[in-house]
Backbone and ligand atoms as CSV (ligand in chain L), in Angstrom:
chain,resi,resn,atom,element,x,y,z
A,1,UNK,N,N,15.153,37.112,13.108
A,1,UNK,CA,C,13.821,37.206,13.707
A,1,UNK,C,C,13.263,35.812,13.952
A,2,UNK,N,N,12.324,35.519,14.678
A,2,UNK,CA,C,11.716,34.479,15.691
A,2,UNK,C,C,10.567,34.726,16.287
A,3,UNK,N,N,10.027,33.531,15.753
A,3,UNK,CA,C,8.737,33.538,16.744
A,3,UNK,C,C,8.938,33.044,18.285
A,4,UNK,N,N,8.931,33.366,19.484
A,4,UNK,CA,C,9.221,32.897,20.841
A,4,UNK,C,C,8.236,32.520,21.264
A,5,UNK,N,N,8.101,31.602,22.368
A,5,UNK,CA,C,7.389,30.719,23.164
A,5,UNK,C,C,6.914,31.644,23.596
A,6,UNK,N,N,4.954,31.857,23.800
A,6,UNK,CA,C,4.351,32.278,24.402
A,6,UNK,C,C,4.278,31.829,26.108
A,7,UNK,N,N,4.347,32.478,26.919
A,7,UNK,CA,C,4.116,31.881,28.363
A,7,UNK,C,C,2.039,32.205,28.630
A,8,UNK,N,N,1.668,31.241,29.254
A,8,UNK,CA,C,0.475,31.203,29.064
A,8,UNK,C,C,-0.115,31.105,30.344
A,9,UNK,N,N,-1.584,31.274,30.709
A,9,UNK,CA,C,-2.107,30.997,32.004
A,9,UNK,C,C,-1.667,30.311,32.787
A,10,UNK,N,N,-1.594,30.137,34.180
A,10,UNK,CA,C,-1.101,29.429,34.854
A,10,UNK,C,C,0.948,29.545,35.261
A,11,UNK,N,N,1.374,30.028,34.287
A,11,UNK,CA,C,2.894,30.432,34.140
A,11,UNK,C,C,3.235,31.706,35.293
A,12,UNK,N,N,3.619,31.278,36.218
A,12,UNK,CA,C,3.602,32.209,37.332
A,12,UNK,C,C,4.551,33.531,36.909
A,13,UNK,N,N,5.704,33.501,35.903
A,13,UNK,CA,C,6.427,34.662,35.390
A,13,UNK,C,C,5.497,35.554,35.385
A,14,UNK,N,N,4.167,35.282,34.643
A,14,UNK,CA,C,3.252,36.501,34.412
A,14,UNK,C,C,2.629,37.002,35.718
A,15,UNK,N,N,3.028,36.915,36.728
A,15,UNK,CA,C,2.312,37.583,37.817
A,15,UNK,C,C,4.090,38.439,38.597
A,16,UNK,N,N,5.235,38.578,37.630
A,16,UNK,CA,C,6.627,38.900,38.320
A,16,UNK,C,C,6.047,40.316,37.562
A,17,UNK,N,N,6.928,41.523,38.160
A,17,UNK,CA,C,6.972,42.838,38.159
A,17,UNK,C,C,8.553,42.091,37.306
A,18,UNK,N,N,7.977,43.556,36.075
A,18,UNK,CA,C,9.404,43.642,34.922
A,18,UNK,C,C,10.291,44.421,35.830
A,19,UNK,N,N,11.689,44.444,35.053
A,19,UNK,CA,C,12.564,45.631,35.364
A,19,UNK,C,C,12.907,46.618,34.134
A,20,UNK,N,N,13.769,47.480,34.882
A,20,UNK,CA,C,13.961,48.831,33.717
A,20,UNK,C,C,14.880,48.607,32.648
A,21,UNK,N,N,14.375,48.736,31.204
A,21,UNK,CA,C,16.157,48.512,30.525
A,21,UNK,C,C,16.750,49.393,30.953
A,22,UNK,N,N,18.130,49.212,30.646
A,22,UNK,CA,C,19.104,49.893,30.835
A,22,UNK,C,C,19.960,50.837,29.697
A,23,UNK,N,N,19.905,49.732,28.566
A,23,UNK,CA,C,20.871,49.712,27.592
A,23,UNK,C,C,20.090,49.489,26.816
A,24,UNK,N,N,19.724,49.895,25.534
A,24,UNK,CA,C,18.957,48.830,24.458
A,24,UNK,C,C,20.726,48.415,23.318
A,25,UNK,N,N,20.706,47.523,23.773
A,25,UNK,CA,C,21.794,46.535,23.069
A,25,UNK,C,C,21.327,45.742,21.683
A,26,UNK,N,N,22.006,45.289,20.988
A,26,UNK,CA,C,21.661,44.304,20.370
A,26,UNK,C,C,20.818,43.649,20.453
A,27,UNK,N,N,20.691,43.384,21.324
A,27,UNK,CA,C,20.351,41.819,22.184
A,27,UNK,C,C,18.706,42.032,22.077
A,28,UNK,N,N,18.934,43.568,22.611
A,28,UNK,CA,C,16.977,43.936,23.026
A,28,UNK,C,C,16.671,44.205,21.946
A,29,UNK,N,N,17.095,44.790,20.538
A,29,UNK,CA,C,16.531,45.255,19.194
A,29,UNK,C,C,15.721,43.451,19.030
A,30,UNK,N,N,16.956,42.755,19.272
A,30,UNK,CA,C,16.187,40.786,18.691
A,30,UNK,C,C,15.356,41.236,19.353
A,31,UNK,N,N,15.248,40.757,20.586
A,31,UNK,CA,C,14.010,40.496,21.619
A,31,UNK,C,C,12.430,41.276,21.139
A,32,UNK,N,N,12.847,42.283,20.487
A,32,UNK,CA,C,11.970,43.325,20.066
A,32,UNK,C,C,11.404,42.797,18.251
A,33,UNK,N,N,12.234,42.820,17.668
A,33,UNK,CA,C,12.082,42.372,16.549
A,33,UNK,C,C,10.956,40.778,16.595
A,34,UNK,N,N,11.274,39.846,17.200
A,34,UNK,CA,C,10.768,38.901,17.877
A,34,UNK,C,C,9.292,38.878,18.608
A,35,UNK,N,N,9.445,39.668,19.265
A,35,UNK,CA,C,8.037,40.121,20.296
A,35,UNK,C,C,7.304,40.117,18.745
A,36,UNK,N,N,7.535,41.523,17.920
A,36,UNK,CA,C,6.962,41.961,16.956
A,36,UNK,C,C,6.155,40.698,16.298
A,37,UNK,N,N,7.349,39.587,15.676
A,37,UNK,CA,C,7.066,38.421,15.045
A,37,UNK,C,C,6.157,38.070,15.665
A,38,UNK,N,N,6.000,37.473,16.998
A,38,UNK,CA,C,5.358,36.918,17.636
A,38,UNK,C,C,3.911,37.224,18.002
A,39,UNK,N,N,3.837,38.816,18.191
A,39,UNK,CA,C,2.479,39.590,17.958
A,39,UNK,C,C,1.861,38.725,17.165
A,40,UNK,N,N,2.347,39.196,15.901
A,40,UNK,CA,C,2.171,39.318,14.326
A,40,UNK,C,C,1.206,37.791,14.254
A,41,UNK,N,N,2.168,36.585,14.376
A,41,UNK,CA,C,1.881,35.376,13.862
A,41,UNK,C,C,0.714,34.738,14.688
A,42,UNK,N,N,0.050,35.617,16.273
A,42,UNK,CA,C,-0.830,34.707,16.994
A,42,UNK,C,C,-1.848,36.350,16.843
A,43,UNK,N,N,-1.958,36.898,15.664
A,43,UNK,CA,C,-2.825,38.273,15.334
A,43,UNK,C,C,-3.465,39.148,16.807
A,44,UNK,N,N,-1.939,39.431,17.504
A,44,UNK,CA,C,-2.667,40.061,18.880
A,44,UNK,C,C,-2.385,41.727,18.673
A,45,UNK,N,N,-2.885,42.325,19.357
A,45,UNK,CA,C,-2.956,44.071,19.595
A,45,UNK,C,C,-1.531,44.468,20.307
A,46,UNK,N,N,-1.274,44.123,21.456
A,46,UNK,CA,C,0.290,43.836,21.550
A,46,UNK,C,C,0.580,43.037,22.710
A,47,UNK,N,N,2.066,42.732,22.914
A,47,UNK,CA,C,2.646,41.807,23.335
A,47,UNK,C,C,3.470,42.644,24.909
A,48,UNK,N,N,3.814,42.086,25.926
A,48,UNK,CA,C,4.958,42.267,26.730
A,48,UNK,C,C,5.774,41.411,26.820
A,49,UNK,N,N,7.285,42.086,27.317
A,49,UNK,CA,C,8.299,40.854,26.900
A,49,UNK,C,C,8.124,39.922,28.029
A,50,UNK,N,N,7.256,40.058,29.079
A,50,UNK,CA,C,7.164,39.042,30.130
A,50,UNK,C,C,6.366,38.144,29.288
A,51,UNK,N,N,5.499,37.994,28.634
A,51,UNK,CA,C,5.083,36.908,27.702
A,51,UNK,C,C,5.784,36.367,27.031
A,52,UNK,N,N,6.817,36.568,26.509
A,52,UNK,CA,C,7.953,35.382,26.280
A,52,UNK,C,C,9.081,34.913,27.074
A,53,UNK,N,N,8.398,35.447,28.444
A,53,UNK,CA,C,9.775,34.889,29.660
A,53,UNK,C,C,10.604,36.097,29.714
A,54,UNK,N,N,10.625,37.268,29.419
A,54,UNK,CA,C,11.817,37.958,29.665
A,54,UNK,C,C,11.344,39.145,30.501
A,55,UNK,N,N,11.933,39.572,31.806
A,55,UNK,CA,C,11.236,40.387,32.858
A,55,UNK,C,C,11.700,41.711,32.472
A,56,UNK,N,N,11.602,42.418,30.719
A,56,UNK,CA,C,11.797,43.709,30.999
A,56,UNK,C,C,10.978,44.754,30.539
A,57,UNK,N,N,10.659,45.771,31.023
A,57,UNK,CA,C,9.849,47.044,30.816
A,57,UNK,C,C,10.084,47.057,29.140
A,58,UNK,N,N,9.404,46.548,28.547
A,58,UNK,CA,C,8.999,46.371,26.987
A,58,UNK,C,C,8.005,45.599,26.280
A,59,UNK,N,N,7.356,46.891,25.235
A,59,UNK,CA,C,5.995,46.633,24.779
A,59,UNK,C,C,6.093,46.760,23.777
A,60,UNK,N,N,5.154,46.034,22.836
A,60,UNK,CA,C,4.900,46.148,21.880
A,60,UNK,C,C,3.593,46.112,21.289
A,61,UNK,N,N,3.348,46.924,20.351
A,61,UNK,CA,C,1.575,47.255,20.221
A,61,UNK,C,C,1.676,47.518,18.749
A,62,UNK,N,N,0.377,46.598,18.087
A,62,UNK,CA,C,0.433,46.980,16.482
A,62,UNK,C,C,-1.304,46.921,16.028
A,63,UNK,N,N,-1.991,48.212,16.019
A,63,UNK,CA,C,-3.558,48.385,15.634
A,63,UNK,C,C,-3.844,48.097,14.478
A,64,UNK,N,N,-2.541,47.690,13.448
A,64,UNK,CA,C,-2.801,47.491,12.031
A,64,UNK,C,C,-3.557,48.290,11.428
A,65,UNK,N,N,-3.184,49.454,11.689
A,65,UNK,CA,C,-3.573,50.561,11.165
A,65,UNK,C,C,-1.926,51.381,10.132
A,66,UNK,N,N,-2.011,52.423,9.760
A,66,UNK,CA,C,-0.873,52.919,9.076
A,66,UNK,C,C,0.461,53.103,10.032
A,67,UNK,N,N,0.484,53.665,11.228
A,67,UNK,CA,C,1.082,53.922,12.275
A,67,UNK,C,C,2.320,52.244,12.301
A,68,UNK,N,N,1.916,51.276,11.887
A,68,UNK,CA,C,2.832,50.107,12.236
A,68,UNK,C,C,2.923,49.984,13.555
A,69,UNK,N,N,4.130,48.701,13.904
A,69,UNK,CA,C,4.275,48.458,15.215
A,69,UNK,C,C,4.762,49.689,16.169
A,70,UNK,N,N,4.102,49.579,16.969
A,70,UNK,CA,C,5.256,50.691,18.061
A,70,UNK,C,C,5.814,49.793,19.171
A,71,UNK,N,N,7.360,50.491,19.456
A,71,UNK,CA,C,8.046,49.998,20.850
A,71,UNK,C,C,8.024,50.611,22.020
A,72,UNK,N,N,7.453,50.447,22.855
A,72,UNK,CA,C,7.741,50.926,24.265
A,72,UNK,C,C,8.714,50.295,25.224
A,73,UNK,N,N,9.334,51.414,25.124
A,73,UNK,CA,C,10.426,50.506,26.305
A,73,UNK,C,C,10.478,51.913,28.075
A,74,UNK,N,N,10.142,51.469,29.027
A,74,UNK,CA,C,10.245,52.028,30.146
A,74,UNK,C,C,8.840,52.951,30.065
A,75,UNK,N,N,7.693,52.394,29.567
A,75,UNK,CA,C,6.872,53.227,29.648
A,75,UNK,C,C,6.301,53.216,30.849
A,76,UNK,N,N,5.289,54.307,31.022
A,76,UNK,CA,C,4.798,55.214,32.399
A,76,UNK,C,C,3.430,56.284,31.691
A,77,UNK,N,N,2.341,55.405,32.525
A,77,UNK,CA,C,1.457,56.297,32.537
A,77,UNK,C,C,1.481,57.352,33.043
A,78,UNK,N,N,1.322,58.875,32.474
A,78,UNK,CA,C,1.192,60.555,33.281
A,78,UNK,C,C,-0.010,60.433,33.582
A,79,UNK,N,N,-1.006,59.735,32.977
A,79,UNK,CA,C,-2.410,60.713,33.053
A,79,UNK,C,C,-3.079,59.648,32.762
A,80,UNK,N,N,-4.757,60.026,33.027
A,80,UNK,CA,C,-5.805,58.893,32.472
A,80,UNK,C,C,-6.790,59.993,32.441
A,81,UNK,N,N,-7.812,59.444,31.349
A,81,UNK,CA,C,-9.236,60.572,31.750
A,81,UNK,C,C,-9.874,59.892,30.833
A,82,UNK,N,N,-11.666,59.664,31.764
A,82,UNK,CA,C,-12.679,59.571,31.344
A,82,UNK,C,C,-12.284,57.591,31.691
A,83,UNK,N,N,-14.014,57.153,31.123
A,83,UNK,CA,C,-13.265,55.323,31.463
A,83,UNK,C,C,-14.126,55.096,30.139
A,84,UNK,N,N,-14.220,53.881,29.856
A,84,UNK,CA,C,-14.745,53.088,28.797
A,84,UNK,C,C,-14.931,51.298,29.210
A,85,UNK,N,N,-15.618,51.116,28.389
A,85,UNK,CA,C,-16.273,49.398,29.023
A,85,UNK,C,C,-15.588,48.845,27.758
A,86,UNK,N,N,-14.535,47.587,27.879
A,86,UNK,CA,C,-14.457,47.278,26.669
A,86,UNK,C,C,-14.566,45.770,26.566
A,87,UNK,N,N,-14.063,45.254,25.228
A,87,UNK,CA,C,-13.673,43.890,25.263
A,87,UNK,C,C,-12.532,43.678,25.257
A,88,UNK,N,N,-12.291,42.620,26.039
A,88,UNK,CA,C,-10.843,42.381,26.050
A,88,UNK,C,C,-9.847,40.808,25.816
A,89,UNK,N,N,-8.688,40.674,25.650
A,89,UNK,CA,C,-8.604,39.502,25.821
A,89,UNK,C,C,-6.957,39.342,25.467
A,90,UNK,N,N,-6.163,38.305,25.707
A,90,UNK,CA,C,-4.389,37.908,26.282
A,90,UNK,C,C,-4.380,37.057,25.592
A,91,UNK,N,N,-3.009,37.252,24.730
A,91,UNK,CA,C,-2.334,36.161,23.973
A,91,UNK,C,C,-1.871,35.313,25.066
A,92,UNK,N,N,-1.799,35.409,26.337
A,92,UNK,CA,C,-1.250,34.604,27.379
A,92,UNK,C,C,-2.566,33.846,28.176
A,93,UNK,N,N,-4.028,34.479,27.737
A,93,UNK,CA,C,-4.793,33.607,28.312
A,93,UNK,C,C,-5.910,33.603,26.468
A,94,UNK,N,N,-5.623,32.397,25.638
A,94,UNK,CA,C,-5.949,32.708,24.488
A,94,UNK,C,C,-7.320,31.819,24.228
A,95,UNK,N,N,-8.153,31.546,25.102
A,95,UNK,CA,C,-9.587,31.328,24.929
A,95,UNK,C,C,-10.334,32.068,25.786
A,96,UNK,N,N,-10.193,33.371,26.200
A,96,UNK,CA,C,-11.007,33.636,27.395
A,96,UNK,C,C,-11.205,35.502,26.827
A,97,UNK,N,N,-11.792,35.814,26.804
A,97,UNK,CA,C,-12.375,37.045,26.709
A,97,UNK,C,C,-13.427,37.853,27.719
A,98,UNK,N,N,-13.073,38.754,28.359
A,98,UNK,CA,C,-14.164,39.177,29.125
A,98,UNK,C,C,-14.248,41.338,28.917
A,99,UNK,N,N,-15.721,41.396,29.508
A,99,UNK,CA,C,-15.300,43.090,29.671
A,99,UNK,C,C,-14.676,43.602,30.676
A,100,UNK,N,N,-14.386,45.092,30.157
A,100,UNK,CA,C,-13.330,45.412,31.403
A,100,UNK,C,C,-13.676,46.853,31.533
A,101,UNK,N,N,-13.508,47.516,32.627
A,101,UNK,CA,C,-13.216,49.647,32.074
A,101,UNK,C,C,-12.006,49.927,32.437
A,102,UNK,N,N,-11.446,50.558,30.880
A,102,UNK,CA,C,-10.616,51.074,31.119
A,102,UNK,C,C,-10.500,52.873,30.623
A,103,UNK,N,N,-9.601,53.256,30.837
A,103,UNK,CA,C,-9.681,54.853,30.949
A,103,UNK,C,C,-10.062,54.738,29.156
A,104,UNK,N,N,-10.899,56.358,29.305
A,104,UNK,CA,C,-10.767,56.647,27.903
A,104,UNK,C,C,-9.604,56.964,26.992
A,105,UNK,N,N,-8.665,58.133,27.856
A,105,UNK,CA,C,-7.695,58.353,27.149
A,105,UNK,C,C,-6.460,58.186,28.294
A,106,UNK,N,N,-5.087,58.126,27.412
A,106,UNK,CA,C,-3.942,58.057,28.412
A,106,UNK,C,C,-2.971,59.094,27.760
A,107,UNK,N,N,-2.333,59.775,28.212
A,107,UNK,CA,C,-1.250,60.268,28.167
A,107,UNK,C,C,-0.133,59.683,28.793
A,108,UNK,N,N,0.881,58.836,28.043
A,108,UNK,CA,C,2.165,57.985,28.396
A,108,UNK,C,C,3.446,58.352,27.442
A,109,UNK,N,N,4.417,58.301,28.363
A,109,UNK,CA,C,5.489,58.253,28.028
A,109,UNK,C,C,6.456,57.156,27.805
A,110,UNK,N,N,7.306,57.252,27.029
A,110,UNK,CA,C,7.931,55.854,27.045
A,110,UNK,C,C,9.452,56.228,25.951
A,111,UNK,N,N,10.398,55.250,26.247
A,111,UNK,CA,C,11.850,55.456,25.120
A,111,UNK,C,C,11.392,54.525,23.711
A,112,UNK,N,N,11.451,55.363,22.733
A,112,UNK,CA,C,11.172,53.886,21.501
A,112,UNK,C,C,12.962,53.360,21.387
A,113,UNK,N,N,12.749,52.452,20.573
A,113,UNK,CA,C,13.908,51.969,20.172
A,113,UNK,C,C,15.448,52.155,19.300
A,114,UNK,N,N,14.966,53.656,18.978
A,114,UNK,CA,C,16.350,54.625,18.601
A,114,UNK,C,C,16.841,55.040,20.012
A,115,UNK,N,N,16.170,55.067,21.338
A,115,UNK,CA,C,16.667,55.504,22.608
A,115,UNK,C,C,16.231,57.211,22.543
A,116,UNK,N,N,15.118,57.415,21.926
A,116,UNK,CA,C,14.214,58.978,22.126
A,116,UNK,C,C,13.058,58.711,23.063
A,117,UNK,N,N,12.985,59.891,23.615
A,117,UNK,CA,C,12.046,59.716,24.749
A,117,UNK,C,C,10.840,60.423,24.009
A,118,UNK,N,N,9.572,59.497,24.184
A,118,UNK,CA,C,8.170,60.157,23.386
A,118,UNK,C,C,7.121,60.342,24.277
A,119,UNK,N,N,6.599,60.984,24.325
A,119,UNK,CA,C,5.444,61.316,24.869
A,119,UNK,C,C,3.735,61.211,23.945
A,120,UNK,N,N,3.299,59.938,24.595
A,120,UNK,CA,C,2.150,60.221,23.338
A,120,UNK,C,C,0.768,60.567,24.167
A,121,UNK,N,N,-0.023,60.842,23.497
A,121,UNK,CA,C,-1.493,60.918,23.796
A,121,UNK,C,C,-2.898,59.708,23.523
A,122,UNK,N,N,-2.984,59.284,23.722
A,122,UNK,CA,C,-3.870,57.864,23.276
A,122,UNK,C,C,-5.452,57.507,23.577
A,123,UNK,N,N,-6.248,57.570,22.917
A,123,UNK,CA,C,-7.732,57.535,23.004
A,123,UNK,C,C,-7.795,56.124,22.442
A,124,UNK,N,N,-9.146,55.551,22.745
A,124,UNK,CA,C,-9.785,54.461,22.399
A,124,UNK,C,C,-9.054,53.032,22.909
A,125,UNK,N,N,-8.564,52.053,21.606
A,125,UNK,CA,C,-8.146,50.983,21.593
A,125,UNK,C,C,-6.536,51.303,21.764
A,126,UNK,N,N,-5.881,52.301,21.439
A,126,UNK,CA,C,-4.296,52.484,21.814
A,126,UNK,C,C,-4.387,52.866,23.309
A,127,UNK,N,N,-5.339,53.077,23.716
A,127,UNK,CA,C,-5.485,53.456,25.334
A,127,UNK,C,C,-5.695,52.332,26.358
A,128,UNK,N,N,-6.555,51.923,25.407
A,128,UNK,CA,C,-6.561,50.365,26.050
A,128,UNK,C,C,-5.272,49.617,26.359
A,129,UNK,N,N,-5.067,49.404,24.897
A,129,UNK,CA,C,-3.689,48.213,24.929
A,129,UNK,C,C,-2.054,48.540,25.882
A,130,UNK,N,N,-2.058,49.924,25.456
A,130,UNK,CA,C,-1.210,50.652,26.223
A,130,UNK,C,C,-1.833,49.985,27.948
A,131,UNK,N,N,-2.520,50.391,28.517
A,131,UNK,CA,C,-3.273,49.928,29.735
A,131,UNK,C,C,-2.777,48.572,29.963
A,132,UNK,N,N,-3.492,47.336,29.448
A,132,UNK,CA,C,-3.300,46.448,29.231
A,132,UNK,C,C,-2.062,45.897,28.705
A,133,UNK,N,N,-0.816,46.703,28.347
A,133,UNK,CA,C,0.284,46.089,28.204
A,133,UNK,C,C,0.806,46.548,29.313
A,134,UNK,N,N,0.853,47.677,29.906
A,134,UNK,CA,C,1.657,47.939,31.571
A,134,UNK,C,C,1.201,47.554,32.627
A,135,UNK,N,N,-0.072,46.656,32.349
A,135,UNK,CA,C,-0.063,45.739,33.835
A,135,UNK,C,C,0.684,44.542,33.996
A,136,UNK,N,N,0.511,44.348,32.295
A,136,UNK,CA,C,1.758,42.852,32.542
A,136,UNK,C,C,3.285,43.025,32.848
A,137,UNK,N,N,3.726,44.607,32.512
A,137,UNK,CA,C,4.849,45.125,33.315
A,137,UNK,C,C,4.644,45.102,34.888
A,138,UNK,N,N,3.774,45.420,35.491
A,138,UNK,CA,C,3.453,45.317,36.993
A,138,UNK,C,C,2.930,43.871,37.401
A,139,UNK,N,N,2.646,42.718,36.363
A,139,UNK,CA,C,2.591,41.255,36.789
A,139,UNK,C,C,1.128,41.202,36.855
A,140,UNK,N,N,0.280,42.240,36.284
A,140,UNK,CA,C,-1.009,41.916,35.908
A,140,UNK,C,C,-1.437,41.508,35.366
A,141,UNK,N,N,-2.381,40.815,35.375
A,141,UNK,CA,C,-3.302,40.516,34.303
A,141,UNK,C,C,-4.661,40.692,34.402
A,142,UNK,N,N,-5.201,40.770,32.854
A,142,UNK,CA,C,-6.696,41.455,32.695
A,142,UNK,C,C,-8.255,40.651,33.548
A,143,UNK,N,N,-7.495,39.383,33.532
A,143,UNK,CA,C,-8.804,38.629,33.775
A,143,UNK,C,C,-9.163,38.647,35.638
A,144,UNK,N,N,-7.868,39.807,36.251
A,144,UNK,CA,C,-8.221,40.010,37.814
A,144,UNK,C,C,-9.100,40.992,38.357
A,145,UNK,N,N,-9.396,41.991,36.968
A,145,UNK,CA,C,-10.181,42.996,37.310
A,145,UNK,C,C,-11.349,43.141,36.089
A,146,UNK,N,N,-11.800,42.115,35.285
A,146,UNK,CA,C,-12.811,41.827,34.741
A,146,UNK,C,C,-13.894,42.228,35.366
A,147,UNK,N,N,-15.012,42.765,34.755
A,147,UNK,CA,C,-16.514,43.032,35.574
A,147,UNK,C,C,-17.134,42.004,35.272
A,148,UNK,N,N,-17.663,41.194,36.703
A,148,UNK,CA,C,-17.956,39.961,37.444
A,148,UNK,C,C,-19.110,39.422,36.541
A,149,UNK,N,N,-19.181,38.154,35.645
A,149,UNK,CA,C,-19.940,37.485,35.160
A,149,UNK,C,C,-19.946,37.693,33.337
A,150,UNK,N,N,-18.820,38.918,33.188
A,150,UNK,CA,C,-18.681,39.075,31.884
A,150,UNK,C,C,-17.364,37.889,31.058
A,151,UNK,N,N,-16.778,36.922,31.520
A,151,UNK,CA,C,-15.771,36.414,31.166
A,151,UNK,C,C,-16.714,35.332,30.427
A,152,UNK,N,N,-15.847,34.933,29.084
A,152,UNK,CA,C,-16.379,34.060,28.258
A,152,UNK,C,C,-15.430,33.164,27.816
A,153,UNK,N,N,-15.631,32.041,28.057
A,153,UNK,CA,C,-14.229,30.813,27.319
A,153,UNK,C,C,-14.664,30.572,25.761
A,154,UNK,N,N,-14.310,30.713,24.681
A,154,UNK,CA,C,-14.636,30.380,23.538
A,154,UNK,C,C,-13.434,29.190,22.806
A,155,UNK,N,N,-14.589,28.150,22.974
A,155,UNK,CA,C,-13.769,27.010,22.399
A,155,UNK,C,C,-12.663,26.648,21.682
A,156,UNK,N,N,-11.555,26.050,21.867
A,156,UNK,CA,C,-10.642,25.814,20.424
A,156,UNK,C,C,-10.987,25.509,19.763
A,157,UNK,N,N,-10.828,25.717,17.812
A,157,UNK,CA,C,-11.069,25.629,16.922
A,157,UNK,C,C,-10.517,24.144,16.689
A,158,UNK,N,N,-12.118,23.580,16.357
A,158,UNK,CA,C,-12.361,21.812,16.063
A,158,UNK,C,C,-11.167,21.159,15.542
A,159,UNK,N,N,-10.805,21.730,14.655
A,159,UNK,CA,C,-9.093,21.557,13.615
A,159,UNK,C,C,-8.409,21.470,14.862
A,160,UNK,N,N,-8.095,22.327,15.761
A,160,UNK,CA,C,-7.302,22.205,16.563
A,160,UNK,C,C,-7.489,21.317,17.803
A,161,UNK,N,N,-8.498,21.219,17.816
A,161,UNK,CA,C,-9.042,20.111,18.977
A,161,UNK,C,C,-8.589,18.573,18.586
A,162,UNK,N,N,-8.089,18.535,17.288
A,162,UNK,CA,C,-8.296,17.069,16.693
A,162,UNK,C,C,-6.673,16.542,16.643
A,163,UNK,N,N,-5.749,17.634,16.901
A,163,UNK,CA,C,-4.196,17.218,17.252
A,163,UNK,C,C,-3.981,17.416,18.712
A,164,UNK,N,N,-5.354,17.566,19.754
A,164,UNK,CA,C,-4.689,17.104,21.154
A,164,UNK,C,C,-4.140,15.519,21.481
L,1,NI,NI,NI,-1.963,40.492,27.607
């Protein structure tokens, strides 16, 4: 396991459309295991593997709640209903926070990482992130459909300002 290079604003990868796995190999359990790490160590809600440079249909989402990390791999929204105003904010854009609406609930499908196909149901903040992790599969990002005048830059932490 590994923490991987975040790709960050400005990194044009994050505006590429992922592709489909194929295989979950070896190779993608690391990549996955990794993402996880990587969540974990910059305390985000979840990660896509296009944020560490790699263009494939895989997510990862952890509410730190009992549930643990979950993997999405080839997920696909069925459904949306109702919207919600939230806060939001990208380990790939990591001083900037703004509001956003997103659906209340989602119904998505997706393969976890034994290669079973799940179907979940998702209200609130798993509705969100889910949301917000399959646009960065489609090369989105949150801060293009922000509601206008809500975006906020919140400073780097002084400690950290003092090793530029
Ligand atoms: Ni993001």
């Amino acid at each position: 396991m590994a923490i991987r290079n975040l790709r960050l604003e400005g990194d044009e990868i994050l505006s590429k459309k992922s592709r489909e796995v194929e295989v979950i190999d070896d190779k993608l359990q690391t990549l996955i295991d990794d993402m996880i790490d990587t969540m974990h160590k910059y305390n985000g809600v979840g990660l896509a593997a296009v944020q560490v440079g790699i263009l494939k249909r895989v997510v990862v989402i952890d509410l730190y709640d009992d549930k643990g990390p979950i993997v999405l791999i080839n997920p696909v929204i069925l459904k949306t209903k109702g919207e919600q105003e939230v806060d939001e904010g990208c380990l790939s854009f990591p001083n900037k926070f703004a509001k956003i609406i997103r659906p209340e609930e989602v119904v998505a499908e997706y393969t976890d990482r034994e290669g079973k196909r799940v179907k979940v149901k998702a209200k609130d903040l798993l509705a969100q992130a889910i949301c917000h992790e399959l646009d960065h599969l489609e090369g989105e990002v949150f801060v293009d459909k922000i509601l206008p005048g809500t975006l906020e830059y919140i400073e780097p932490e002084k400690e950290q300002k003092r090793h530029d």
